[in-house]
N, C-alpha and C positions, 0 to 999 in steps of 0.2 A: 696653363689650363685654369680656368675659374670653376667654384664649386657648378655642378650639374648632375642631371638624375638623370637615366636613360628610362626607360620602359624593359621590363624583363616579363614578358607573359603577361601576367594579373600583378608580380611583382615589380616595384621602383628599386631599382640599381642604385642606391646613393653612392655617390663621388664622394671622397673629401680633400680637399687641396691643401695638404699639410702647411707649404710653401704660405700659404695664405694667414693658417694661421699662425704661424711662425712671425709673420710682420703685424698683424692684429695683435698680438700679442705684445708688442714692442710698447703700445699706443693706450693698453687696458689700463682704467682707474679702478685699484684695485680696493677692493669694501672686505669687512671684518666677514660675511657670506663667502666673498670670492676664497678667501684664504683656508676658510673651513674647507669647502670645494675641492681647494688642490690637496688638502692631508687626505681627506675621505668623500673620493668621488661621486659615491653613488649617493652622497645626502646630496649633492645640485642635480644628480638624474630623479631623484624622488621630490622633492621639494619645488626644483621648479615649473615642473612640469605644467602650468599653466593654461587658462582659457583659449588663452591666445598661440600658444604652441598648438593645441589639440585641432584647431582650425588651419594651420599651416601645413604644406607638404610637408613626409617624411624628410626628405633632403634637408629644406628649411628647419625643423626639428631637430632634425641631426647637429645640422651645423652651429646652430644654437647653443644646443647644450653640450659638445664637443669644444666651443670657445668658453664651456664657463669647467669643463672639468680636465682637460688639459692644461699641463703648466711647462714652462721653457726653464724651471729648474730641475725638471727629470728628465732620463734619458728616452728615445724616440722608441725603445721599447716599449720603456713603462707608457708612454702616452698612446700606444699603437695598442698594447693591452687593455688600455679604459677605452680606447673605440669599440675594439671587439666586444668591452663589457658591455658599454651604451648600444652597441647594435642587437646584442643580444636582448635587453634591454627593453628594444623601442619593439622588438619581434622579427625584428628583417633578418633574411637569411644570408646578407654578402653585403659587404663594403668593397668599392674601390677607393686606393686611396693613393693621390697623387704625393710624390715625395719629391725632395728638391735634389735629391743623388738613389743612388740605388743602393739598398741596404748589402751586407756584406751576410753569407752565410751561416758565418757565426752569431747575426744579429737576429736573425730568422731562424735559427735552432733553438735562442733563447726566448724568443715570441711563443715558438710551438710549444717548449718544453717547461712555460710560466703559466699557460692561458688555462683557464679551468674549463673554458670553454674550448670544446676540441674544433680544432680548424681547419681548414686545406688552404695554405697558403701556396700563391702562384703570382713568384716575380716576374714582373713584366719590364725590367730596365729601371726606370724613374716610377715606375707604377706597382702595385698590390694589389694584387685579386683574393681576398678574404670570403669564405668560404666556412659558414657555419654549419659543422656536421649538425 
């Protein structure tokens, strides 16, 4: 599945295709910014927020700034935790988010029972239906 946005009502559904960024990530040249980014996320959601994001769809937004605040040295919790924070973030009320296996119970207790932000999570197999109360 490649990144996509559906239409929800008046609301944009962003996708995220973890998978994706999982191999983007292989490939990142990484700057003394990006490194700041991965210790304390929400300075790349506040800083780069740029001209040029504000004219782009949400999804594009998303995806953007989800490749500069996610890092493949934390586990897929901690990085599923900074979506929820960037989605809460951006204003949207729900991520989906494509995953390259299907989370295990116990990994999904530790999502709901870290997130400040309260959630309704709903696995969907290889997928995540996030769900901002």
């Amino acid at each position: 599945m490649s990144d996509l946005y559906r239409s929800v009502g008046k609301q944009e559904r962003v996708c995220f295709d973890y998978t994706h960024f999982l191999s983007a990530s292989c490939n990142k040249r990484w700057r003394f910014v990006d490194a700041i980014c991965g210790v304390m996320p929400l300075f790349g959601m506040v800083t780069r927020d740029t001209e040029q994001s504000k004219r782009s769809t949400q999804s594009a937004r998303i995806r953007q700034l989800a490749l500069q605040v996610l890092s493949t040295q934390v586990s897929d919790e901690t990085n599923i935790l900074r979506l929820i924070e960037l989605v809460n973030h951006q204003g949207l009320p729900e991520i989906e988010i494509q995953l390259p296996y299907a989370l295990e119970e116990s990994q999904l207790s530790a999502i709901r029972a870290q997130s400040v932000i309260p959630v309704r999570i709903e696995p969907r197999g290889e997928q995540l239906l996030i769900a901002l109360k």
